[in-house]
Rosetta silent file (secondary structure, phi, psi, omega in degrees, C-alpha in Angstrom):
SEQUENCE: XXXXXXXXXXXXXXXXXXXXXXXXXXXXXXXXXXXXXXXXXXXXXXXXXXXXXXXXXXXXXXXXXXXXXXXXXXXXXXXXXXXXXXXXXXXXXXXXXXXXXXXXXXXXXXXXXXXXXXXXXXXXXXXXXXXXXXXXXXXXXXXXXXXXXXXXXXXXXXXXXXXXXXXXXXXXXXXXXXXXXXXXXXXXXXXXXXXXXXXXXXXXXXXXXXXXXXXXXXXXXXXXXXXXXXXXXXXXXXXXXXXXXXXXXXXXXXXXXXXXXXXXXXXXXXXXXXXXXXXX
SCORE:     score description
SCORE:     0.000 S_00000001
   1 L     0.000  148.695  168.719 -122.184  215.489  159.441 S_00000001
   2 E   -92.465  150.768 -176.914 -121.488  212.377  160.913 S_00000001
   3 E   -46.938 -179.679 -177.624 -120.817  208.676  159.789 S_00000001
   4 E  -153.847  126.942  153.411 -123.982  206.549  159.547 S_00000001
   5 L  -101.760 -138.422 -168.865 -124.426  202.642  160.024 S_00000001
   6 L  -126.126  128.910  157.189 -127.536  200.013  159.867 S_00000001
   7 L   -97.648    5.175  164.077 -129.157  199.977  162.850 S_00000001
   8 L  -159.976 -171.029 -164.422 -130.206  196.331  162.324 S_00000001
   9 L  -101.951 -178.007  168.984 -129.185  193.738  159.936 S_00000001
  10 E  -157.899  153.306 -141.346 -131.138  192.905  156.604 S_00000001
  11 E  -134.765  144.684  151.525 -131.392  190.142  154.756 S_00000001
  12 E  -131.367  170.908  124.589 -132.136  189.263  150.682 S_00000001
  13 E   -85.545  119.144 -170.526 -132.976  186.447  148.496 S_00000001
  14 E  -173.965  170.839  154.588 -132.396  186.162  145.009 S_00000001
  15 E   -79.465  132.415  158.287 -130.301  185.039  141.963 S_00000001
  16 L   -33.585   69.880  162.030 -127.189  186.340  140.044 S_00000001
  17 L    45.240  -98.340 -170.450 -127.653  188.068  137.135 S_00000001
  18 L  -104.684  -29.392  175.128 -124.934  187.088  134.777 S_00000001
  19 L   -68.160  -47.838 -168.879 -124.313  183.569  137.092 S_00000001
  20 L    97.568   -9.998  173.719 -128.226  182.396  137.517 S_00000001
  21 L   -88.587  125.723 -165.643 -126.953  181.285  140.870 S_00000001
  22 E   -62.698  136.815  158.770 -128.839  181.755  144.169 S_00000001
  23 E  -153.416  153.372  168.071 -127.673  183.682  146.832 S_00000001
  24 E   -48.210  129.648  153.613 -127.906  184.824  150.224 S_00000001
  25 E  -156.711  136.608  176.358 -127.423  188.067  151.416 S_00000001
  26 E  -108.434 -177.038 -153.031 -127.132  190.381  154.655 S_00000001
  27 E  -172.675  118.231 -163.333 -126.237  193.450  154.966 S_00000001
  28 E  -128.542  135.426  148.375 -124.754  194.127  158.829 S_00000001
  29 E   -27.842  113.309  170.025 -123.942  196.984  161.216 S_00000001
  30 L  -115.306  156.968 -171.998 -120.096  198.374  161.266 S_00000001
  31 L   -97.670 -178.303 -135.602 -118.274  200.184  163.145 S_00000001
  32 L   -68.321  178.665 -179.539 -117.117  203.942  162.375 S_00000001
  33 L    24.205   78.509  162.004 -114.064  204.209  158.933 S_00000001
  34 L  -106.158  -41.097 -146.767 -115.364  200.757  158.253 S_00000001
  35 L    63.593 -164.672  178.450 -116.168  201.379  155.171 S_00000001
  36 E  -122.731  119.658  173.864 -118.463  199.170  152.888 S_00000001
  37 E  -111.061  122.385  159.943 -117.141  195.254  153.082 S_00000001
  38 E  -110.707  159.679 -157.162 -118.306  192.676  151.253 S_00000001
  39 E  -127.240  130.465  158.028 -117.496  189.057  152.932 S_00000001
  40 E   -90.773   76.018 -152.866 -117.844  185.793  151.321 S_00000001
  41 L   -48.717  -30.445  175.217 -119.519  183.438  153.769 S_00000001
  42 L   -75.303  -10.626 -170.166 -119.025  180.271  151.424 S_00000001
  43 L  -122.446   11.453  165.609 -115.513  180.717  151.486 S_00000001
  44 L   120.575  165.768 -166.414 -114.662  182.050  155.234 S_00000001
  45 L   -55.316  -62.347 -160.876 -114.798  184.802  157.439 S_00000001
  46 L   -33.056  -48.231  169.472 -111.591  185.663  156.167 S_00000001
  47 L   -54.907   96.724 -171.739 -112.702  186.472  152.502 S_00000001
  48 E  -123.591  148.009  171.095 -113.111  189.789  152.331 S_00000001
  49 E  -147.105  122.568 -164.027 -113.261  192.847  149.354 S_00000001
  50 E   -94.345  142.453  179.495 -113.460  196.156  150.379 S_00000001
  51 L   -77.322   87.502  155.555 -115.559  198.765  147.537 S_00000001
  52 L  -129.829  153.551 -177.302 -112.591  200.231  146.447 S_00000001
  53 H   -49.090  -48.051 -154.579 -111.591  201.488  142.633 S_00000001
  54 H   -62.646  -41.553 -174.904 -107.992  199.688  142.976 S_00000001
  55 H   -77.028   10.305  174.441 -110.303  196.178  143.448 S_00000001
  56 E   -79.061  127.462 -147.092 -112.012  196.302  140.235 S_00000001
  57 E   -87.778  -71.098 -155.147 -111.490  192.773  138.208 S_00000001
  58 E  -168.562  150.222 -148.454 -113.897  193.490  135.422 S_00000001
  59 L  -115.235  -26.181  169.976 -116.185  196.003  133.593 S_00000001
  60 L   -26.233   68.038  161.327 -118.277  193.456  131.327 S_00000001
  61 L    71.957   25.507  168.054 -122.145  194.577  131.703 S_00000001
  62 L  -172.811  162.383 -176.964 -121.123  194.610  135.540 S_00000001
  63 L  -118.482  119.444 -178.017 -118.862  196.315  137.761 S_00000001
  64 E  -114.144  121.014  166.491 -116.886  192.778  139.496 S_00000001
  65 E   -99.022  165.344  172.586 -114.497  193.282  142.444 S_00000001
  66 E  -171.866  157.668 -156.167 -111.817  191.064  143.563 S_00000001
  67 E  -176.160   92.888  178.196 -109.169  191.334  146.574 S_00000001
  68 L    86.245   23.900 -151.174 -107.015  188.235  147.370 S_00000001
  69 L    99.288  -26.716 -155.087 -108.495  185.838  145.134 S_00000001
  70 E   -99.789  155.300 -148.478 -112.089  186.480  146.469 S_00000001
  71 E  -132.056  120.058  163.048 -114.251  187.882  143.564 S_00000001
  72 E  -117.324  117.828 -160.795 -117.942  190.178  143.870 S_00000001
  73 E   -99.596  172.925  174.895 -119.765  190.658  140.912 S_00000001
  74 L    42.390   55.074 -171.981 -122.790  193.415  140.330 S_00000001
  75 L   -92.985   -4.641 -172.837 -122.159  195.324  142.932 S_00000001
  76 H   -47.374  -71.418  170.947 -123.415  198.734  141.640 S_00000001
  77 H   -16.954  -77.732 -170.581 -127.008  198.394  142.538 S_00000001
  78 H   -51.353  -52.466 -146.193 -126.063  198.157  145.977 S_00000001
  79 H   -63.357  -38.832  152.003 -123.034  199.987  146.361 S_00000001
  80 H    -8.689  -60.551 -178.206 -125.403  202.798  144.572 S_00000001
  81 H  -103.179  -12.837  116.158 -127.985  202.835  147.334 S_00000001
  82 H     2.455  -95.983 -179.429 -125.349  202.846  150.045 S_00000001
  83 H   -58.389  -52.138 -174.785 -124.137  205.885  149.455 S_00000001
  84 L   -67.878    9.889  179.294 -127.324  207.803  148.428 S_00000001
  85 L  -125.423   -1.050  173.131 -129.241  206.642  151.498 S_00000001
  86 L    83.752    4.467 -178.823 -126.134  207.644  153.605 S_00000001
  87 L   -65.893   79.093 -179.097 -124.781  204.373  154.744 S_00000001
  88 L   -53.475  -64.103 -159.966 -120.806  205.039  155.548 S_00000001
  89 L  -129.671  112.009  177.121 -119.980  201.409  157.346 S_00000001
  90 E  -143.544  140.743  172.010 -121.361  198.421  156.357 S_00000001
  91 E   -99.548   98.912  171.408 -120.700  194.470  156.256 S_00000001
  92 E  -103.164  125.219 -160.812 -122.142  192.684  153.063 S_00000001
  93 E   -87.232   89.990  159.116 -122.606  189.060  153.794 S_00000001
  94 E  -117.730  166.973  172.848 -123.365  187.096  150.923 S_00000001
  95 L  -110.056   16.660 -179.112 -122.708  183.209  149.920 S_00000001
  96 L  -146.786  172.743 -175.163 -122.125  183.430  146.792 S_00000001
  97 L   -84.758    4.114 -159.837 -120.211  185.526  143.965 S_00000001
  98 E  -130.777  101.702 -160.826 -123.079  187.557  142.801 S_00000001
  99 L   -72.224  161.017 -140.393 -124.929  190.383  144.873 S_00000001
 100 L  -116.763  131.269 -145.667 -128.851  189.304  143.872 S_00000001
 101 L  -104.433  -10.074 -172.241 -130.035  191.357  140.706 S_00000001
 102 L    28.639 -119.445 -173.195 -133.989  191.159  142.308 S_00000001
 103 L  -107.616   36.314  148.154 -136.103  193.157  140.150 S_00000001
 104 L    92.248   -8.124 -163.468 -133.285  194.621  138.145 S_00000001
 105 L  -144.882  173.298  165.528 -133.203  198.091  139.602 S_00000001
 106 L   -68.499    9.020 -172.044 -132.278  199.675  143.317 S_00000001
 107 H   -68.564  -45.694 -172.029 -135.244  199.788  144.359 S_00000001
 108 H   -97.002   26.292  179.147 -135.698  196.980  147.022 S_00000001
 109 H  -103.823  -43.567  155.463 -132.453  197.786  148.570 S_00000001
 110 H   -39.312  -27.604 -153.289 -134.147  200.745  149.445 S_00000001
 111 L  -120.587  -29.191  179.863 -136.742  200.166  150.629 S_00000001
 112 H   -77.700  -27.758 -160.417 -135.115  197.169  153.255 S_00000001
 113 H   -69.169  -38.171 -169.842 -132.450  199.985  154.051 S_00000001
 114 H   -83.111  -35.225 -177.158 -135.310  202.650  155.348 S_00000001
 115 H   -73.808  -51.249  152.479 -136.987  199.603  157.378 S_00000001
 116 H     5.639  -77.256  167.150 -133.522  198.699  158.601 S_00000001
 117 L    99.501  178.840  166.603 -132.965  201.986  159.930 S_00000001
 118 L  -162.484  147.171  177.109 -129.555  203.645  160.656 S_00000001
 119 L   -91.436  123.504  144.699 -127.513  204.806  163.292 S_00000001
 120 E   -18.288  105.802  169.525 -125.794  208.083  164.071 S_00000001
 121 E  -113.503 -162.528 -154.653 -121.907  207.063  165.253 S_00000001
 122 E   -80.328  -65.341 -146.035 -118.914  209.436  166.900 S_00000001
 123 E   -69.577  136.839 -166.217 -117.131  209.767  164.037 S_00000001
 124 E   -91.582  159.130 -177.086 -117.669  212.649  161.421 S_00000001
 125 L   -74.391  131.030  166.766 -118.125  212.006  157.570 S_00000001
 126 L   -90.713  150.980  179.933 -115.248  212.204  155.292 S_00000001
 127 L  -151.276  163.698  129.048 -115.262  212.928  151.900 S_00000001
 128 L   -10.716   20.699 -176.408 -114.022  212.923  148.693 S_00000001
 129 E  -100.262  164.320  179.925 -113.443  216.218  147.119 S_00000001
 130 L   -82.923  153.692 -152.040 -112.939  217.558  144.067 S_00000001
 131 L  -126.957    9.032  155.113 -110.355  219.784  143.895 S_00000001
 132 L  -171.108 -168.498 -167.226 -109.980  221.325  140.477 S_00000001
 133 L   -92.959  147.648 -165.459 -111.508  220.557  136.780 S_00000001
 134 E  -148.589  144.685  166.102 -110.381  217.163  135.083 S_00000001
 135 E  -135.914  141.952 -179.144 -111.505  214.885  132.032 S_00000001
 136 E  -123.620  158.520 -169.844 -111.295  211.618  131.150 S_00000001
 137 E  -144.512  140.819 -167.891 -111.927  210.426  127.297 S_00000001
 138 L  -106.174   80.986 -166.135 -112.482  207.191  126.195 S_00000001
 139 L   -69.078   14.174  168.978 -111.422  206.847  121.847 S_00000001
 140 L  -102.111  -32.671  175.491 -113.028  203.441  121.618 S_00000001
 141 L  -123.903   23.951  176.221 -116.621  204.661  122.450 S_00000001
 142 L    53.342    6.763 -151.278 -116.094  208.578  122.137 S_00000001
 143 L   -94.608  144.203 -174.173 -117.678  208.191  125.623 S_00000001
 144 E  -129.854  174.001  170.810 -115.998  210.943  128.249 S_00000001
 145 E  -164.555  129.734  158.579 -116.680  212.251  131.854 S_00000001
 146 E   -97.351  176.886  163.406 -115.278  215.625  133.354 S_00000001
 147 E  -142.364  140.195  177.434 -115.079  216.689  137.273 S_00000001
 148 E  -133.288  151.798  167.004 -115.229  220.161  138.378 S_00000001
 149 E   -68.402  162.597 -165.059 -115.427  221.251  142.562 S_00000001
 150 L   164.530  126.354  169.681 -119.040  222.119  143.740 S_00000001
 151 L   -47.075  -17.489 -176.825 -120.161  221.753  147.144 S_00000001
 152 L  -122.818 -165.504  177.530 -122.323  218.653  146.795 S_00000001
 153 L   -93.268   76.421  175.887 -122.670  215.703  144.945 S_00000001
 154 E   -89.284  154.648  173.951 -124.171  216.659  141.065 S_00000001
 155 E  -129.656   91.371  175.068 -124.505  214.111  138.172 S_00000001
 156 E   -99.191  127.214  169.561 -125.350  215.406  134.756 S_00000001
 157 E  -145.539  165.883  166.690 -125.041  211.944  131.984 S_00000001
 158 E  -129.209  166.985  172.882 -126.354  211.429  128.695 S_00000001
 159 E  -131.553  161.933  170.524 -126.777  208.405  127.003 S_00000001
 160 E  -154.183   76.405  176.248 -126.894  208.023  123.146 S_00000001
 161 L   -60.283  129.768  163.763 -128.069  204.983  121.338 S_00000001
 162 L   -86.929   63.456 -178.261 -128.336  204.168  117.957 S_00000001
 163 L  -138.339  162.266 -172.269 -132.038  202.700  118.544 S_00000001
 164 L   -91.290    0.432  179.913 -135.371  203.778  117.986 S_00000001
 165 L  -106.016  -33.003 -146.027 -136.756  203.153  121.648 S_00000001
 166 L  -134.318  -43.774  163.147 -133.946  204.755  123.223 S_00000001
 167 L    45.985 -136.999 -162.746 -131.695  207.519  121.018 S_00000001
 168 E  -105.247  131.443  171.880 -130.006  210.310  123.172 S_00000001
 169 E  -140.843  162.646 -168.635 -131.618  210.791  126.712 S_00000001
 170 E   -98.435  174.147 -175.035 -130.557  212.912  129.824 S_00000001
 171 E   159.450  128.558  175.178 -130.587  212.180  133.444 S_00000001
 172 E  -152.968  152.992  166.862 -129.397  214.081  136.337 S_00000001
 173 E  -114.811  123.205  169.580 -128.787  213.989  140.252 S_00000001
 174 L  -133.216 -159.076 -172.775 -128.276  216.570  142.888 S_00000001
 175 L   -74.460  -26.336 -170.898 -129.430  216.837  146.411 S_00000001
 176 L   -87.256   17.284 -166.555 -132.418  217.947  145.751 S_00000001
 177 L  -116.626  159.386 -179.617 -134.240  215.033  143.662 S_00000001
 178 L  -111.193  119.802  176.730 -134.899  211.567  145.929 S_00000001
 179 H   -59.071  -59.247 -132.914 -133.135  208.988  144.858 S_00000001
 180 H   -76.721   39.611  145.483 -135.264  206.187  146.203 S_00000001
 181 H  -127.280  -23.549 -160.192 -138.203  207.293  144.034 S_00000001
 182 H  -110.468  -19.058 -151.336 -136.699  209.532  140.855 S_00000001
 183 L  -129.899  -53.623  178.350 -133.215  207.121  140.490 S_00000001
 184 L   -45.526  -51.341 -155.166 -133.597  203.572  142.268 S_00000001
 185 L   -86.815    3.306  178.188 -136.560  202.313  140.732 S_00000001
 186 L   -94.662  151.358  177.109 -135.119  202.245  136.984 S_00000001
 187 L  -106.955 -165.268 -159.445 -134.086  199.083  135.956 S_00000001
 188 L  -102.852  155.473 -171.277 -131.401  197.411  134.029 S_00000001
 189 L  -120.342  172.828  139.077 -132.108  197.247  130.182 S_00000001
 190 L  -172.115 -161.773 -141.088 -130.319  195.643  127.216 S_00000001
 191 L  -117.766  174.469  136.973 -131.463  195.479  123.461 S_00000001
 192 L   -49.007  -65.057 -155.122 -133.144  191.878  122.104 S_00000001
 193 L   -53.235  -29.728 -174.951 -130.611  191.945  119.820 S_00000001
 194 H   -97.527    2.070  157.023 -127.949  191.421  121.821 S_00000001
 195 H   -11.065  -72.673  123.178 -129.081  188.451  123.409 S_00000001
 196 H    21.235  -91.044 -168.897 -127.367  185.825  121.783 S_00000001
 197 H   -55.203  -30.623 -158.746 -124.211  187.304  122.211 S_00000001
 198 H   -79.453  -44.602  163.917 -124.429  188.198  125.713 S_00000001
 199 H   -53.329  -51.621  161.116 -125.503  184.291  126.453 S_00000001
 200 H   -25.911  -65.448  172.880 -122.444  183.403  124.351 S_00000001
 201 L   -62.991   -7.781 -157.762 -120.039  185.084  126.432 S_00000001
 202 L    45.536   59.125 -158.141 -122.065  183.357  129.522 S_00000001
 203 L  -125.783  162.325 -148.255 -123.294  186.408  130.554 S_00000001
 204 L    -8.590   79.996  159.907 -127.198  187.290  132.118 S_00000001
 205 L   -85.469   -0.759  152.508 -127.664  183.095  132.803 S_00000001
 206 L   -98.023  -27.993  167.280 -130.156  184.903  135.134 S_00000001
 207 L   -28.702  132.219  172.691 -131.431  187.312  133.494 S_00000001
 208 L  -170.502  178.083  171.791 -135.343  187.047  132.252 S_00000001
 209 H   -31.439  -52.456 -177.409 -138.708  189.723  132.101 S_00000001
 210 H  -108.142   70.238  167.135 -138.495  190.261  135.860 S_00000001
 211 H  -161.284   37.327 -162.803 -135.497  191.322  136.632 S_00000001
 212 L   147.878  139.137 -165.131 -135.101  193.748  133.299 S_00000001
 213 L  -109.074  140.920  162.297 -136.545  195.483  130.434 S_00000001
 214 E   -91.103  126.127 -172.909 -135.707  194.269  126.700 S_00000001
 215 E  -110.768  138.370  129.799 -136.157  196.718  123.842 S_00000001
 216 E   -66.549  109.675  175.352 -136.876  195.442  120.740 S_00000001
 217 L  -109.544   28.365  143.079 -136.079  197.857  118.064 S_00000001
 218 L   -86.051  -13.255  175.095 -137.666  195.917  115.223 S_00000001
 219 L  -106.232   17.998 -175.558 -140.789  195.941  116.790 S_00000001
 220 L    33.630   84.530  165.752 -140.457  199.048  118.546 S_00000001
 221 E  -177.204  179.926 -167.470 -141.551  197.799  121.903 S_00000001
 222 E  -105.171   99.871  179.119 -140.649  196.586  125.260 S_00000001
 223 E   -65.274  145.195 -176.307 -140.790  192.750  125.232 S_00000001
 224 L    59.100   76.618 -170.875 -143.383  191.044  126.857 S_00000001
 225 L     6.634   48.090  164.783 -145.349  194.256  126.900 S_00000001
 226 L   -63.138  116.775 -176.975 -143.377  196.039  129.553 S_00000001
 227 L  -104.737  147.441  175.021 -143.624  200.027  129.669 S_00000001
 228 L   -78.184  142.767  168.823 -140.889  202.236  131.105 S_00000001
 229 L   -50.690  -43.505  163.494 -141.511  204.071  134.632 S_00000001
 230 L  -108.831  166.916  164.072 -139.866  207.085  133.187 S_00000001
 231 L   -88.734  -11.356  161.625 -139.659  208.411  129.761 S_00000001
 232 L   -93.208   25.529  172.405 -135.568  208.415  130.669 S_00000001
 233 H   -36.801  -42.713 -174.314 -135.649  205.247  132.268 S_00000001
 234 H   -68.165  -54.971 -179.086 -132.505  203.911  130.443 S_00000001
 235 H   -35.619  -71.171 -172.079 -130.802  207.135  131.011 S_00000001
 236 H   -40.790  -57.157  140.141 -131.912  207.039  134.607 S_00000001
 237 H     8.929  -65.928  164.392 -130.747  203.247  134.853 S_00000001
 238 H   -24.208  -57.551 -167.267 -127.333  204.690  133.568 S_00000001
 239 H   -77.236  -29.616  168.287 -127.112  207.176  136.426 S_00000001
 240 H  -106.768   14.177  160.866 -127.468  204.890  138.857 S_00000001
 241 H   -63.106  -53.526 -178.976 -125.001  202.774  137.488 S_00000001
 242 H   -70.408  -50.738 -176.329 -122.294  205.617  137.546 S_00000001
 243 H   -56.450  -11.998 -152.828 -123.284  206.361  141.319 S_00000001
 244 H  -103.750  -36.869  179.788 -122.786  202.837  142.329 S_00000001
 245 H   -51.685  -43.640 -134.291 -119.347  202.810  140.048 S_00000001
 246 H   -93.289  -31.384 -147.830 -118.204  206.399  141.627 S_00000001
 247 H   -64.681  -11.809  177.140 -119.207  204.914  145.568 S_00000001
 248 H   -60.684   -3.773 -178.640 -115.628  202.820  144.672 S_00000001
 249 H   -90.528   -6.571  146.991 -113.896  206.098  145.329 S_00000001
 250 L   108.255  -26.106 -161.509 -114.169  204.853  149.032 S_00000001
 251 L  -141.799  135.951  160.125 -115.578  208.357  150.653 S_00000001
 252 L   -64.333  124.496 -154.918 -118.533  210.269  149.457 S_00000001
 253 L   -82.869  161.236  177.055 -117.579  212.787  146.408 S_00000001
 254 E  -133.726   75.363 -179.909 -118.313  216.488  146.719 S_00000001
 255 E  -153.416 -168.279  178.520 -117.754  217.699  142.867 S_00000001
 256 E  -115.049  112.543 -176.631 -119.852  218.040  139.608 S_00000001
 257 E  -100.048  148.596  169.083 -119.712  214.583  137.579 S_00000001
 258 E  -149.954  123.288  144.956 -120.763  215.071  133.522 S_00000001
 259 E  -128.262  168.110  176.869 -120.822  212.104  131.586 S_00000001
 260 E  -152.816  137.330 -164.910 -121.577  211.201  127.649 S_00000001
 261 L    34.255   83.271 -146.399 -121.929  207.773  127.260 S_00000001
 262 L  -128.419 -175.538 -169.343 -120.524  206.169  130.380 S_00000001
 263 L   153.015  130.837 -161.541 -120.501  202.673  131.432 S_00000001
 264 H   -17.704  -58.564  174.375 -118.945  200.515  134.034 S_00000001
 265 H   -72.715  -41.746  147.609 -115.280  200.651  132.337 S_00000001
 266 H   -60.602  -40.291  150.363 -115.390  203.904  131.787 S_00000001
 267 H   -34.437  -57.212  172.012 -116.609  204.935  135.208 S_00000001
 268 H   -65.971  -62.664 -176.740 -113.825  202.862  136.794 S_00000001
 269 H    -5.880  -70.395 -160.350 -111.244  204.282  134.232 S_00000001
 270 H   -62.297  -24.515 -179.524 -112.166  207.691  135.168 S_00000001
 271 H   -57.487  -72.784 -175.729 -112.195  206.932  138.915 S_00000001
 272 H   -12.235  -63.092  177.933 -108.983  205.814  138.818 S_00000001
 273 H   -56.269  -49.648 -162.165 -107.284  208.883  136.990 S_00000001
 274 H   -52.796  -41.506 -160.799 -109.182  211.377  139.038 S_00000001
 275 H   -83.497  -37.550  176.521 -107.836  209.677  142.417 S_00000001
 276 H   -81.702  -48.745  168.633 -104.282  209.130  140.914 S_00000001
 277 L   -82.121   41.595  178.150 -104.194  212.565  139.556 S_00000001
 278 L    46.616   36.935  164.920 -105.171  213.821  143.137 S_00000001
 279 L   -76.949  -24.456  172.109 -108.262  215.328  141.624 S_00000001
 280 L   -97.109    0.000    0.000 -110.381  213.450  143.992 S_00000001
């Protein structure tokens, strides 16, 4: 198969997440081994951080890059719908430090990406594979992930919560499920409870109802009477967190990913080992 770009540019609007600050962002044609670059327009052409494992900063309730000083937070979403839509070489433009959290899930990156279009280039697709079985285990959250070879890309994760909306749920990706309908569309969660804390820490100063679902577990609901899309949504949510974590491995993977409990620091963690112990 061959590499794939944008066959036009595309544009978003929106706020940061965890900043609250507006920003700009395109998303631009590249040319073949470009890879996916994001550029930081407020602070010159020059700024640039390429979606690689080695540039990850920080794992806090976001996966944050950073490459010479210049720093991109919450890139997952994107970097997520990238890969799974088939997008080798790309230039992401933004003006700010925060890719735009929109309505919380992958969904409308999707959906500009298919109007967008993409081109066919020279060069054939490289990948990523795995090349024997590996595990990585995390003792502060019992949470683990193995890799075994397999011709494609599979994703088996669980999640396991001690809450009464959410408990242990499943999610999985192969070729044959579409992301932009069974995986994109879930959105980012967190608990009521942790609220507070998470403001404390200055963390989701963007954050509100439309950009994210809140569980309440004392009231067993979905604040401000939101219902999930799926009955995994969080799981799902999860899954496409770990694809957008994994697309940092630079090349599209060809293995079998299993996770229990994952999350952004774990994800990188594991990238890391697998590519330094030439499992990837």
């Amino acid at each position: 198969m061959k590499q794939h770009t944008l066959k036009s540019a595309c544009s978003f609007s929106g706020i940061g997440l965890h900043s609250g600050k507006p920003v700009e962002m395109q998303l631009l044609p590249a040319p073949e081994d470009y890879g996916i670059v994001f550029q930081r327009s407020d602070l010159g052409d020059e700024a640039l951080v390429h979606a690689v494992v080695d540039n990850v900063a920080k794992t806090r309730r976001c996966t944050a890059l950073a490459e010479n000083g210049v720093q991109v937070r919450t890139a997952e979403h994107l970097l997520a719908s990238l890969r799974c839509m088939g997008v080798d070489n790309v230039l992401v433009r933004l003006n700010a430090e925060e890719v735009p959290i929109l309505d919380g899930s992958a969904l409308p990156f999707v959906k500009a990406l298919r109007e967008c279009g993409f081109i066919e280039q020279r060069e054939d697709r490289r990948y990523r594979v795995v090349s024997r079985h590996a595990e990585y285990h995390d003792p502060r959250s019992g949470s683990w992930i193995t890799m075994d070879p397999c011709g494609e890309l599979i994703v088996d994760l669980t999640i396991d919560f001690k809450s009464p909306m959410v408990g242990q749920q499943t999610a999985r990706y192969d070729s044959t499920l579409d992301f932009a309908t069974q995986i994109a569309p879930a959105r980012t969660f967190c608990f009521y409870r942790e609220i507070k804390w998470l403001r404390l820490f200055g963390l989701i100063k963007g954050g509100s109802l439309d950009n994210a679902l809140v569980i309440d577990d004392r009231k067993k609901c979905y604040a401000g009477g939101k219902t999930p899309l799926f009955d995994n949504e969080p799981a799902r949510h999860k899954l496409l967190d770990l694809l957008g974590d994994f697309t940092l491995a630079g090349l599209p993977i060809q293995g079998r990913i299993t996770a229990y409990k994952s999350g952004h620091r774990v994800n990188t963690q594991a990238l890391k080992q697998f590519i330094a112990d030439a499992v990837l």
